[in-house]
C-alpha positions as a Python dict, from the first residue, in 0.01 Angstrom:
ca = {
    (1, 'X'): (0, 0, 0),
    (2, 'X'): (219, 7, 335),
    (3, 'X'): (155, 307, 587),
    (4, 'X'): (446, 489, 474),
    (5, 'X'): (354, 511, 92),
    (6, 'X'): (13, 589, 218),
    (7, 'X'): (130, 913, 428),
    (8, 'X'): (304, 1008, 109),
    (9, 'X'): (35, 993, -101),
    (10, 'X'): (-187, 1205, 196),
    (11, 'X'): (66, 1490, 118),
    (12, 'X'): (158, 1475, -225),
    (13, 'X'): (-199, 1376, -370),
    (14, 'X'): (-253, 1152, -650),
    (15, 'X'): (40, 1026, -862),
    (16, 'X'): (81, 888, -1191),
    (17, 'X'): (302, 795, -1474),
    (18, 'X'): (206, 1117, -1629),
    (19, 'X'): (322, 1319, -1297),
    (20, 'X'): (664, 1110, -1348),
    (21, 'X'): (753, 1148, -1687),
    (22, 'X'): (697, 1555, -1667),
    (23, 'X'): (954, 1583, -1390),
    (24, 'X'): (1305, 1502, -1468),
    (25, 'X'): (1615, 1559, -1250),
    (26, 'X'): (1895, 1685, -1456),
    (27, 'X'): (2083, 1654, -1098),
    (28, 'X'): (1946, 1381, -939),
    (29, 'X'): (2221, 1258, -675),
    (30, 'X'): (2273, 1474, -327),
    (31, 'X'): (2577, 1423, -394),
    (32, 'X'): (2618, 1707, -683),
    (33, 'X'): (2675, 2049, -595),
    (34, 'X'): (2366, 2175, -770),
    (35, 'X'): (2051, 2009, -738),
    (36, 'X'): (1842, 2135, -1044),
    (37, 'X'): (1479, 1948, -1121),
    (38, 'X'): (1226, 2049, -1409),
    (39, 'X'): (873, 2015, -1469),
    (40, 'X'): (628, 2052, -1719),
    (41, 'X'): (418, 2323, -1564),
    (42, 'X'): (190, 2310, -1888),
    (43, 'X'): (90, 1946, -1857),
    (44, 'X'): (134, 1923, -1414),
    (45, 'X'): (-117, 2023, -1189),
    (46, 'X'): (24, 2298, -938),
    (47, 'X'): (-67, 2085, -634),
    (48, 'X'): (167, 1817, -739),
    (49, 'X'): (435, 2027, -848),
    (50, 'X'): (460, 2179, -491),
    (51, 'X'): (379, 1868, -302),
    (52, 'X'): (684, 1688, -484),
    (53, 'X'): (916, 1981, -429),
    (54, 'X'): (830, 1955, -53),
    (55, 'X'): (891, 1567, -43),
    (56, 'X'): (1189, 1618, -258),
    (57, 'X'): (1359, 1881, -30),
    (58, 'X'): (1255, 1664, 289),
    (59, 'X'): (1395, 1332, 108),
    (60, 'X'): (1756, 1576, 50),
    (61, 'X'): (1805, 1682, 429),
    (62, 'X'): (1693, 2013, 337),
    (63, 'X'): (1602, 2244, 670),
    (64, 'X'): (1467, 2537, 442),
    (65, 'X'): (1281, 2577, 121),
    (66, 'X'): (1294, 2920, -39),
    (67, 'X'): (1073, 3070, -280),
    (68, 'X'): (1229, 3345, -413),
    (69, 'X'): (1003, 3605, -637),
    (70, 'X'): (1258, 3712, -907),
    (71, 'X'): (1081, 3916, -1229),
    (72, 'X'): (1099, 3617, -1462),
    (73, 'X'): (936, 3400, -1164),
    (74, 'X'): (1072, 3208, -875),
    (75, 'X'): (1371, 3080, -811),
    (76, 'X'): (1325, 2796, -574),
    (77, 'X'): (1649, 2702, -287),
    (78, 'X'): (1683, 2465, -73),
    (79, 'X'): (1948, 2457, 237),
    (80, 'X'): (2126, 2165, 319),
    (81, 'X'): (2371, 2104, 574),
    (82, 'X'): (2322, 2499, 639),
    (83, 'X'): (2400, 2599, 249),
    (84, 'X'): (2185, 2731, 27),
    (85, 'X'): (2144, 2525, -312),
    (86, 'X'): (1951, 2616, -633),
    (87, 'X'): (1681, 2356, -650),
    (88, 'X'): (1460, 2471, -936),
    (89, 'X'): (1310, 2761, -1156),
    (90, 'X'): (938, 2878, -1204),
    (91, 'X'): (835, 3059, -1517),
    (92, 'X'): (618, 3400, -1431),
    (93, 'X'): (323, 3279, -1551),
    (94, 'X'): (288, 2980, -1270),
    (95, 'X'): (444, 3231, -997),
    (96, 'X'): (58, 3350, -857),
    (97, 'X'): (-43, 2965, -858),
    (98, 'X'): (246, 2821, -697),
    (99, 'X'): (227, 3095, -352),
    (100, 'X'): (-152, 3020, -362),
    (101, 'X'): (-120, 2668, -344),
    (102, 'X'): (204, 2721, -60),
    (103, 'X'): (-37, 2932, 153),
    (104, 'X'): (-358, 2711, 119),
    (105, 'X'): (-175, 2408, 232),
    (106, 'X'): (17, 2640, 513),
    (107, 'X'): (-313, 2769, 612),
    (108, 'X'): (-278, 3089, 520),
    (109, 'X'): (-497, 3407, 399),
    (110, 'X'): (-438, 3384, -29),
    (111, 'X'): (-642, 3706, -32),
    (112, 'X'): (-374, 3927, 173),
    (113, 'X'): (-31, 3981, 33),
    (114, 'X'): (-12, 4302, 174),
    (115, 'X'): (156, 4206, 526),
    (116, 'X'): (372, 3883, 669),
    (117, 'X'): (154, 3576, 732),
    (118, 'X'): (308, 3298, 896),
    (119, 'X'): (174, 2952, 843),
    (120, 'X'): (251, 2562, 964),
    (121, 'X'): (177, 2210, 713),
    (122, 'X'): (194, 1937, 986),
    (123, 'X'): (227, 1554, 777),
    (124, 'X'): (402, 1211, 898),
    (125, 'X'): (659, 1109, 614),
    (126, 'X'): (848, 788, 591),
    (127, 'X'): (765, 715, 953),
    (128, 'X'): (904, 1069, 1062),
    (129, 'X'): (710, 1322, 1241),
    (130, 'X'): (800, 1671, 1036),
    (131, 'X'): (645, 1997, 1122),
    (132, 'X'): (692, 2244, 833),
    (133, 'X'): (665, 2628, 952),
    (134, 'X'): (565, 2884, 685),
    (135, 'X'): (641, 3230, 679),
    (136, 'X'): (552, 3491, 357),
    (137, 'X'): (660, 3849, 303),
    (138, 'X'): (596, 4072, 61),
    (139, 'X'): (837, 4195, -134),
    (140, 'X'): (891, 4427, -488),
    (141, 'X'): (908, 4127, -658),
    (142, 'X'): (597, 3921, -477),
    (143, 'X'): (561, 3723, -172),
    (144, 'X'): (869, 3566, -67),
    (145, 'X'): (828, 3198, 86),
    (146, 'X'): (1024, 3033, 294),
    (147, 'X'): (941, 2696, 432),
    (148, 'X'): (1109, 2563, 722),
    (149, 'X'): (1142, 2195, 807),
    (150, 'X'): (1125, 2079, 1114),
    (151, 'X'): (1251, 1711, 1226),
    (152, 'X'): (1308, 1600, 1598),
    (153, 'X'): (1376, 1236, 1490),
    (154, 'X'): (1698, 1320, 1667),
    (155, 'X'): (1503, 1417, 2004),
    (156, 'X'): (1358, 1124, 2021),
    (157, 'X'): (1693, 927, 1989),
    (158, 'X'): (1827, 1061, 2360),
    (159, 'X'): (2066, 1301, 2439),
    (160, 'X'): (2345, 1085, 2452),
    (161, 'X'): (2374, 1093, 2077),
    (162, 'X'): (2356, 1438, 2037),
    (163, 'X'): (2739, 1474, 1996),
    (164, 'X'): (2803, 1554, 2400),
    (165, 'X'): (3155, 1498, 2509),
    (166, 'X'): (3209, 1228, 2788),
    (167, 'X'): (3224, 1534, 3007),
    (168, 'X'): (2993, 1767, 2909),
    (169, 'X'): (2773, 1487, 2927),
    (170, 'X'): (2793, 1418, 3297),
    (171, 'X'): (2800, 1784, 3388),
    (172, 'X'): (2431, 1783, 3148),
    (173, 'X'): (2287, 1476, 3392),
    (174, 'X'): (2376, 1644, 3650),
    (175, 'X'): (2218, 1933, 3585),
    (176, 'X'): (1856, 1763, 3508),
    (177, 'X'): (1947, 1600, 3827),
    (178, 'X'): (1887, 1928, 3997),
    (179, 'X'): (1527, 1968, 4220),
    (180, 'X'): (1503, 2317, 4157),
    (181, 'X'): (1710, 2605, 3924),
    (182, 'X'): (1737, 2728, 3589),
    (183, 'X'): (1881, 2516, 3273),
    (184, 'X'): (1953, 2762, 2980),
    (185, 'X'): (2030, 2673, 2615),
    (186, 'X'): (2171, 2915, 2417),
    (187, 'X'): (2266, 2996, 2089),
    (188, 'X'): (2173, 3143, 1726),
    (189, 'X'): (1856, 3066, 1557),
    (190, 'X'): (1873, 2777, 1401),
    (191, 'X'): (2174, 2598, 1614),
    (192, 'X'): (1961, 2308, 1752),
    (193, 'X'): (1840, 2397, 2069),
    (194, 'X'): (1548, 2283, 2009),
    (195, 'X'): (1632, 1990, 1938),
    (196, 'X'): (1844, 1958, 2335),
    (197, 'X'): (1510, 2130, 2461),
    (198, 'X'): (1314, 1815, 2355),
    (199, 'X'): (1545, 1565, 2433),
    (200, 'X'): (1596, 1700, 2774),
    (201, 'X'): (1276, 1722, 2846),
    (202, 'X'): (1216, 1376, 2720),
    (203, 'X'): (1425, 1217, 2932),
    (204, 'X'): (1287, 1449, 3237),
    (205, 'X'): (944, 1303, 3147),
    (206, 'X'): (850, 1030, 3409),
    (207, 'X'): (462, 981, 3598),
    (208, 'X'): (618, 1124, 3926),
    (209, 'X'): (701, 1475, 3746),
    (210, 'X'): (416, 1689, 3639),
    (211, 'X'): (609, 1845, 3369),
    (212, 'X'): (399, 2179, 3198),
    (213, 'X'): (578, 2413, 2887),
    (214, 'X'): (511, 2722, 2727),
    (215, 'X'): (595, 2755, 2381),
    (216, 'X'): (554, 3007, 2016),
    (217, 'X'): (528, 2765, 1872),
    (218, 'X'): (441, 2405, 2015),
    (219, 'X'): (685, 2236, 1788),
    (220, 'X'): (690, 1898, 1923),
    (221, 'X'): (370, 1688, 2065),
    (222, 'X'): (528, 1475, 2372),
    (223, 'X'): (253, 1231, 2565),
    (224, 'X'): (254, 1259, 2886),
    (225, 'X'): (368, 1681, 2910),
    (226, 'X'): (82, 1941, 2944),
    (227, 'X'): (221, 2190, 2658),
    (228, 'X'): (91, 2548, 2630),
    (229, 'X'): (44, 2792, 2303),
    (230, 'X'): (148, 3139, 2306),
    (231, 'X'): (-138, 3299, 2196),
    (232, 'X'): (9, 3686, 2216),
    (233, 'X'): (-324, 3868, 2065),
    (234, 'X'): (-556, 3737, 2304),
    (235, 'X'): (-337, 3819, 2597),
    (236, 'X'): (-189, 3494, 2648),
    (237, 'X'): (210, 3532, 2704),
    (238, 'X'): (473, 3387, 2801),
    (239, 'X'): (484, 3587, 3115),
    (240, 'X'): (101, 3560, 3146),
    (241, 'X'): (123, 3222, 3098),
    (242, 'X'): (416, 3139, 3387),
    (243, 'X'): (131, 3295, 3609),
    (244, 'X'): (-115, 3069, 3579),
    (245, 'X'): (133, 2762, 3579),
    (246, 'X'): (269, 2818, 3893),
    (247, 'X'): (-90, 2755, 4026),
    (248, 'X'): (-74, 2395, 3862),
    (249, 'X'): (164, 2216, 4097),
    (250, 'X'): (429, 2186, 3851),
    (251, 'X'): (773, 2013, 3883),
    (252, 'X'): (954, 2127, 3602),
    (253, 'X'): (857, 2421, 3347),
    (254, 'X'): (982, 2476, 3030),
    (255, 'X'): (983, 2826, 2867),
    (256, 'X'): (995, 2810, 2495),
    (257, 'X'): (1206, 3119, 2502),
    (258, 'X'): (1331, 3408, 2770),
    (259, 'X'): (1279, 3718, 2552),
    (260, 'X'): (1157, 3993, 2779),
    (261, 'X'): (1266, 4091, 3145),
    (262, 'X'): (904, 3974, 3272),
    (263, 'X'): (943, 3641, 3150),
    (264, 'X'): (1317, 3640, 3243),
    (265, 'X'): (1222, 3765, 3677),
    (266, 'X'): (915, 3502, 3681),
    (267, 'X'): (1097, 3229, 3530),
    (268, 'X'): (1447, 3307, 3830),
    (269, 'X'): (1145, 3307, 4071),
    (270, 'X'): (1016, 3026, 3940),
    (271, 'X'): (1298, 2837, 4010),
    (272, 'X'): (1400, 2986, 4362),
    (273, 'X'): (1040, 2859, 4472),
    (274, 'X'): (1150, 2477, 4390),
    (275, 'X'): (1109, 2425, 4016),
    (276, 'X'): (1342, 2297, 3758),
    (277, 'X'): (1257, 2578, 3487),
    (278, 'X'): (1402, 2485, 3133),
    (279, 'X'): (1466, 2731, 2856),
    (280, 'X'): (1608, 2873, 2580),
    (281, 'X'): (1776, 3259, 2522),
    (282, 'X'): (1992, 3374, 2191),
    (283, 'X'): (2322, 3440, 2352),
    (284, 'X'): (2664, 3296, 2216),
    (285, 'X'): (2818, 3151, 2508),
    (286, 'X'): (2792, 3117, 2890),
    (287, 'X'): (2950, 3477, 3022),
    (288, 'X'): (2717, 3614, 2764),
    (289, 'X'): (2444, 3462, 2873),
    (290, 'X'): (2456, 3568, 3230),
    (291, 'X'): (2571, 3904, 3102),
    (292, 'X'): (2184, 3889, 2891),
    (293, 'X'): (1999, 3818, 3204),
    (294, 'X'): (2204, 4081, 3371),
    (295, 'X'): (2066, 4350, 3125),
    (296, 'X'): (1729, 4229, 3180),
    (297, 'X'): (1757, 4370, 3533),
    (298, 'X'): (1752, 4029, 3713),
    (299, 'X'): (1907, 4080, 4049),
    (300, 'X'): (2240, 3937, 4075),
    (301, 'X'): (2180, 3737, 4413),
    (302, 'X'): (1860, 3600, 4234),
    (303, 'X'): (2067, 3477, 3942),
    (304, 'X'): (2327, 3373, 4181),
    (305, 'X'): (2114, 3190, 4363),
    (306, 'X'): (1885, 3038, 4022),
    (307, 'X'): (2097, 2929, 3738),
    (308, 'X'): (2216, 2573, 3751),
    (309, 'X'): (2367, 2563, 3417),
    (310, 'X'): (2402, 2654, 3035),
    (311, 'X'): (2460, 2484, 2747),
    (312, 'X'): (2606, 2687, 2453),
    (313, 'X'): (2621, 2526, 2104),
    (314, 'X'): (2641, 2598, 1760),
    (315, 'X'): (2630, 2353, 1430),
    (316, 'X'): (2882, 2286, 1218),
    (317, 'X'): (2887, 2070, 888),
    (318, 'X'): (2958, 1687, 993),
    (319, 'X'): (3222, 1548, 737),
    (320, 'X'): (3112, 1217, 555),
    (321, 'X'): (3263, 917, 673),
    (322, 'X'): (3270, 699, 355),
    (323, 'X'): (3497, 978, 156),
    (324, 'X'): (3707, 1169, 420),
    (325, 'X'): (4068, 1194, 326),
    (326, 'X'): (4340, 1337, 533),
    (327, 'X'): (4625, 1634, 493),
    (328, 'X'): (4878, 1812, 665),
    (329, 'X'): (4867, 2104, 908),
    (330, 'X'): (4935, 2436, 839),
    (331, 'X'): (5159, 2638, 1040),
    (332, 'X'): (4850, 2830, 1171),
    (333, 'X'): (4629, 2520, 1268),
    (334, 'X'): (4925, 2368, 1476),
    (335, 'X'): (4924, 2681, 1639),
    (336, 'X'): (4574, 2671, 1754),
    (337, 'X'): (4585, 2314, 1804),
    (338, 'X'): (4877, 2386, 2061),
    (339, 'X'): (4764, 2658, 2275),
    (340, 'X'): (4430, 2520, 2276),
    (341, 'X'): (4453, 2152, 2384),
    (342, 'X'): (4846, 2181, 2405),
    (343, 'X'): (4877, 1870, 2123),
    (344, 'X'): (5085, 1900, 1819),
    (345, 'X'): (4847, 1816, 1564),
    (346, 'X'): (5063, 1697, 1242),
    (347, 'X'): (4739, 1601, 1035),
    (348, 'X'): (4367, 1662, 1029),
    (349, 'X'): (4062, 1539, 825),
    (350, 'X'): (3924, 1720, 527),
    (351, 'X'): (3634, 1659, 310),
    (352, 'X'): (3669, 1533, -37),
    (353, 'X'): (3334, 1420, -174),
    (354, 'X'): (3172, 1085, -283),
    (355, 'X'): (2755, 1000, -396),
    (356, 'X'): (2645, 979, -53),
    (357, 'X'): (2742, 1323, 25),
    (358, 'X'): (2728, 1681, -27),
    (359, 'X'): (3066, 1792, -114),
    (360, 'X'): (3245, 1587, 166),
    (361, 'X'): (2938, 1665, 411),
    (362, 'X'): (2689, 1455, 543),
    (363, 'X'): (2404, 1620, 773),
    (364, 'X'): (2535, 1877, 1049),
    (365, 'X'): (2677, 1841, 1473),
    (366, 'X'): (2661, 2038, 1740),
    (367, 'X'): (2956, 2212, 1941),
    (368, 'X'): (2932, 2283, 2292),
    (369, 'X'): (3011, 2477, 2565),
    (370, 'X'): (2880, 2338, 2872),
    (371, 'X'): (2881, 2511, 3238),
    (372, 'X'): (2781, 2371, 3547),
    (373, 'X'): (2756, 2647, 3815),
    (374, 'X'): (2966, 2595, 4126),
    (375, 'X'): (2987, 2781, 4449),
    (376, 'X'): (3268, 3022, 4375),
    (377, 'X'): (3078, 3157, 4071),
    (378, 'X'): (2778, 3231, 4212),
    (379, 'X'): (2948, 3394, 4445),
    (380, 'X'): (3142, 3611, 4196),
    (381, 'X'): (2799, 3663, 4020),
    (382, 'X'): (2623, 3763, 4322),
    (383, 'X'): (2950, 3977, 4424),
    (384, 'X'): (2979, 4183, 4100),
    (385, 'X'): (3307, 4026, 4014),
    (386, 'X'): (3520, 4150, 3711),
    (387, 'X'): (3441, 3985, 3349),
    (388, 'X'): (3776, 3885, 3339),
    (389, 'X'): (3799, 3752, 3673),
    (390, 'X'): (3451, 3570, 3589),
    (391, 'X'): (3579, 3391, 3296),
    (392, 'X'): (3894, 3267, 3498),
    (393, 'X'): (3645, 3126, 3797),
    (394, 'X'): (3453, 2956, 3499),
    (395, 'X'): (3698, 2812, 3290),
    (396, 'X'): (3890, 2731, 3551),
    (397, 'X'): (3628, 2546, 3698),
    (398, 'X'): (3630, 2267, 3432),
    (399, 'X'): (3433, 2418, 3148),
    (400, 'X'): (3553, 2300, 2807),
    (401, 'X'): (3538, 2616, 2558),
    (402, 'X'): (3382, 2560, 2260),
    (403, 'X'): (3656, 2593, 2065),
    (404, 'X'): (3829, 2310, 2257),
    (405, 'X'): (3514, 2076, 2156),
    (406, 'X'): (3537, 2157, 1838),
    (407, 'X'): (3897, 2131, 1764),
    (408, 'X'): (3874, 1762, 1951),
    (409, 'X'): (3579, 1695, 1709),
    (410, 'X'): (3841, 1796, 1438),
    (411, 'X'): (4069, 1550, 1534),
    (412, 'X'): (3821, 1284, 1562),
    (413, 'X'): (3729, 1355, 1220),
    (414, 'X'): (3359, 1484, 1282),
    (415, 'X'): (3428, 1793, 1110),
    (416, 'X'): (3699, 1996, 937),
    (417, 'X'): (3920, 2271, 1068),
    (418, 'X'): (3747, 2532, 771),
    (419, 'X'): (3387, 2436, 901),
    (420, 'X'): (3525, 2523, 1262),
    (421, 'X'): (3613, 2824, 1189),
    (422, 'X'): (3336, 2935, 1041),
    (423, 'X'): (3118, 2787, 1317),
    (424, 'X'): (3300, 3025, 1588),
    (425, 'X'): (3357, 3321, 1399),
    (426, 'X'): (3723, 3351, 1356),
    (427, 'X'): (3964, 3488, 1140),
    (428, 'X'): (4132, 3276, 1054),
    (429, 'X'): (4413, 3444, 841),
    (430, 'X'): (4416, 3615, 1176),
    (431, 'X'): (4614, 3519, 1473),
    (432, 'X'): (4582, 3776, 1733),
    (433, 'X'): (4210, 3817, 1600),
    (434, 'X'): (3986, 3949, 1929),
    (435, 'X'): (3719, 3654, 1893),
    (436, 'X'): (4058, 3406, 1863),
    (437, 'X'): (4240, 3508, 2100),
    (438, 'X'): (3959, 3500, 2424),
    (439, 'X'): (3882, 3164, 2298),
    (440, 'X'): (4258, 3078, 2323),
    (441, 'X'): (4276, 3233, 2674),
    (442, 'X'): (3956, 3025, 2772),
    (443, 'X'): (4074, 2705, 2650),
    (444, 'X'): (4466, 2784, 2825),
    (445, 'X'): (4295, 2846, 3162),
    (446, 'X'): (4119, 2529, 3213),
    (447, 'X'): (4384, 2249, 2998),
    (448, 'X'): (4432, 2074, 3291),
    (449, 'X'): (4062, 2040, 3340),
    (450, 'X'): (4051, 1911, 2983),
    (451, 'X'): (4288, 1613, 3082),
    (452, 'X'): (4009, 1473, 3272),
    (453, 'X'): (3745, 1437, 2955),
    (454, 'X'): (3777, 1096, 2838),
    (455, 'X'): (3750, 1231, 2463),
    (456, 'X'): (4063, 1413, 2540),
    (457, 'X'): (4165, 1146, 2731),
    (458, 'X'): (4166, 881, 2430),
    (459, 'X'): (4298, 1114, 2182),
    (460, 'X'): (4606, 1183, 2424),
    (461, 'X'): (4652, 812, 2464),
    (462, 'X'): (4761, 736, 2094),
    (463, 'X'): (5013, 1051, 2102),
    (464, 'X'): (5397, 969, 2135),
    (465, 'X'): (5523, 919, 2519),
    (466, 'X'): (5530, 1315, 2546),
    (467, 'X'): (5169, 1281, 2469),
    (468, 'X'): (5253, 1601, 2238),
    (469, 'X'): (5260, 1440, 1879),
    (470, 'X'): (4931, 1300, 1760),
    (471, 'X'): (4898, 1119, 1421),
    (472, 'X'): (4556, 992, 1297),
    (473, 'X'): (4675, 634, 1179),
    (474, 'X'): (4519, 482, 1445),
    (475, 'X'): (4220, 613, 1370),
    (476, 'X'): (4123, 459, 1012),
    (477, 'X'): (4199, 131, 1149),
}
C-alpha cells in the first residue's frame, strides 16, 4: 500500500467491498449542479459514513461541510467554489450518532450540547497537509456542524502564483523588502488572507531572520518559525503575547489578527522600534483600513510613520479553461470597461460548463488592491487630510483599484463579468450606484498609472492602433 492510500485509510478506517456497495452516488461527477450521495445507514458503520463524507467533500474542492439539523434529520452541504451544494440527507434516527462521531474525531465534549464548542481534525491526504476546523452550535433543531477545510497547498507554491498582477507584484516585494513597518492584509472572512499570510511569510523565512507569530489558531506548521497559540482563558493574548516577543530579539512578527486597540498600538510600536510586523484586519479596502486603525485610537503620526503597505483582496469564482465560451458586451459592461481602464471591450468570457467543472467554474482567485505607502500619504495621514483628498494622493499614486484588477482578470478570461460583480458589491442594474461609482472615480484617477502594469500593458498591445478596441481572438490562439 503506497503512503498516500495509507493516510487515507488512517482517516477513513477500514474499508471494504461491503462499505462500497452501500454507498452509491446518484451524482457522481463535480461537474453536476447537485452532488447527491446515499448510504445504507442500516448496514454502514457511522465512523465510515462520516469519514467518507469528509474525504468525499475534500476530494470535490469543498472549503465547508455543513451539517444542518432539520426535524427529519440532517441535511448535509458542502461549499464549493464559495456555493453551497446539497451533498446528502440523514434520516433522524442516525442524527445523535453522526454529531457524536463529528465531535469525537474534532475533539470535542459529546456530553455538552448546551453551548458552542469548537473543535480541529488535523490528517495528511493525498500528499496534502489539510487542517479541518470544527465549530457546533446548538440550535432548535440540534447541534449544527460546520466543518471547515483548510488547505495551504497554495502557500507553499509562492506568492507569485497567487494571481498578483505584474505590478502589484513588485509593489508586494517591495514591501517584504522593508527592515521595519507594518504589512496589512485585509479583507472578509474567508477571502484568502491566510493563505498571502503564509506565503509571505514563507518567503520571509531565511536563517538570518528570527521570524516569531502569534496566532487563534496556528493554522499552518512552518519549520524554521517559532509560532505562538492564543490561549485567551489562561491570559495568554494577542496583546499579552506581543509583550513577551519583543523580549525575544525578533526580526519580523506576525499577528494572526489586529482585533483590539491594544494589539493594534503594540503591534505600530512594534514596528517603529525596527520590526517588520505582519498581519491581518477585516476591512474592505486600503482607505478603510487606515480609517479601522484610525478608530482604534492609533495616533496618526504613529500610523504615518508605521504602515508600509496593504493588500486588499477578495475571491471570486475562476472560470474553467477547458469549456469557456465567449459573448458580446452589454451596453452597461462597455461602460464600465471604459471609464475604468478606458478600453472598449466588444467581448468578454462567460462560463458554460463541461465534466471537469462546476457550472463553468473551476476552484476560486483572488482580486487585489495593493498600496504601497509613499511620502505624500503619510504625510496626508499624519496631517488629517480630507477622505477625498486621501483617495486622490492614493490612487493617484499608482494603486490599481480592485475593480481595475478584476475587470483586467475579466478580459483575460480568469473570471466573468457576473462573478465580478458580485465579488465587489455592485449593482449592477445600477449605474450611478454609490459602491460603483467611487470605484469608477478610483480607477479614473490613477489610468495613467495603469498604463505602466504590464498586464495592462499586454492587453493594450493587441487593441486596434487607438489602443481603444480590444477583441479576444488573439487570445484562444
Amino acid at each position: 500500500m503506497d503512503e498516500s492510500n495509507s493516510l487515507y485509510s488512517e482517516l477513513v478506517g477500514p474499508q471494504n467491498d461491503e462499505t462500497a456497495a452501500n454507498s452509491s452516488d446518484t451524482n457522481t461527477s463535480s461537474s453536476n449542479v447537485e452532488i447527491m450521495k446515499t448510504y445504507d445507514y442500516q448496514n454502514v458503520a457511522i465512523t465510515d459514513i462520516v469519514n467518507s463524507i469528509i474525504i468525499d467533500s475534500i476530494n470535490n474542492r469543498a472549503s465547508d461541510i455543513h451539517f444542518n439539523p432539520t426535524e427529519t434529520g440532517i441535511d448535509i452541504r458542502i461549499r464549493i467554489d464559495g456555493e453551497l451544494r446539497l451533498y446528502t440527507q440523514v434520516p433522524d434516527y442516525v442524527k445523535r450518532n453522526m454529531i457524536t462521531r463529528i465531535k469525537i474525531l474534532a475533539g470535542m465534549n459529546i456530553t455538552e450540547s448546551r453551548i458552542p464548542q469548537d473543535g480541529a481534525i488535523k490528517q495528511t491526504i493525498q500528499d496534502k497537509a489539510v487542517d479541518l476546523r470544527v465549530s457546533s452550535l446548538p440550535t432548535n433543531l440540534g447541534e449544527n456542524i460546520v466543518v471547515r477545510v483548510l488547505d495551504y497547498s497554495m502557500s507553499s507554491q509562492g506568492i507569485e502564483t497567487l494571481g498578483f498582477s505584474e505590478s502589484n507584484l513588485q509593489k508586494l516585494n517591495k514591501m517584504m523588502g522593508e527592515p521595519n513597518g507594518i504589512i496589512l492584509v485585509t479583507g472578509a472572512t474567508g477571502s484568502g488572507k491566510s493563505t498571502t499570510v503564509y506565503s509571505i511569510l514563507q518567503k520571509l523565512n531565511t536563517i538570518d531572520r528570527n521570524i516569531i507569530t502569534v496566532e487563534d489558531p496556528i493554522e499552518m506548521n512552518i519549520p524554521g518559525i517559532n509560532q505562538v497559540q492564543v490561549i485567551s482563558d489562561i491570559g495568554l493574548t494577542f496583546a499579552a503575547s506581543l509583550r513577551s516577543i519583543l523580549r525575544q530579539d525578533p526580526d519580523i512578527i506576525m499577528i494572526g489578527e489586529i482585533r483590539d486597540e491594544e494589539t493594534a498600538k503594540i503591534a505600530v510600536r512594534s514596528s517603529i522600534t525596527g520590526h517588520l510586523v505582519l498581519s491581518t484586519i477585516h476591512t474592505n479596502s486600503a482607505l478603510n483600513t487606515i480609517e479601522r486603525l484610525l478608530d482604534m485610537n492609533i495616533e496618526r503620526y504613529l500610523l504615518g510613520t508605521a504602515l508600509t503597505g496593504i493588500i486588499s483582496q477578495k475571491l471570486t469564482k475562476k472560470l474553467c479553461p477547458y469549456c469557456r465560451g465567449t459573448r458580446k458586451t452589454n451596453q452597461y459592461e462597455k461602460e464600465i470597461f471604459k471609464k475604468s481602464l478606458n478600453l472598449d471591450i466588444n467581448e468578454v468570457y462567460e462560463a458554460k460548463g463541461c465534466d471537469k467543472c462546476h457550472n463553468g467554474y473551476l476552484g476560486r482567485l483572488p482580486i487585489h488592491e495593493v498600496l504601497l505607502l509613499n511620502q505624500s500619504v503619510r504625510d496626508a495621514i499624519t496631517n488629517n487630510l480630507k477622505k477625498e483628498e486621501l483617495r486622490k494622493l492614493v490612487y493617484g499614486s499608482g494603486t490599481i483599484t480592485m475593480l481595475q484588477d478584476g475587470l483586467t482578470k475579466v478580459i483575460n478570461g480568469d473570471t466573468t463579468f457576473e462573478e465580478l460583480v458580485k465579488a465587489i458589491d455592485i449593482d449592477d442594474s445600477d449605474l450611478t450606484s454609490t459602491g460603483l461609482t467611487e470605484s469608477i472615480e478610483e480607477s479614473q484617477i490613477n489610468k495613467e498609472s495603469l498604463k505602466n502594469d504590464e498586464t495592462y500593458k499586454k492587453i493594450s498591445e493587441k487593441t486596434d492602433s487607438d489602443y481603444e478596441v480590444f477583441n479576444l481572438d488573439f487570445l484562444n490562439k
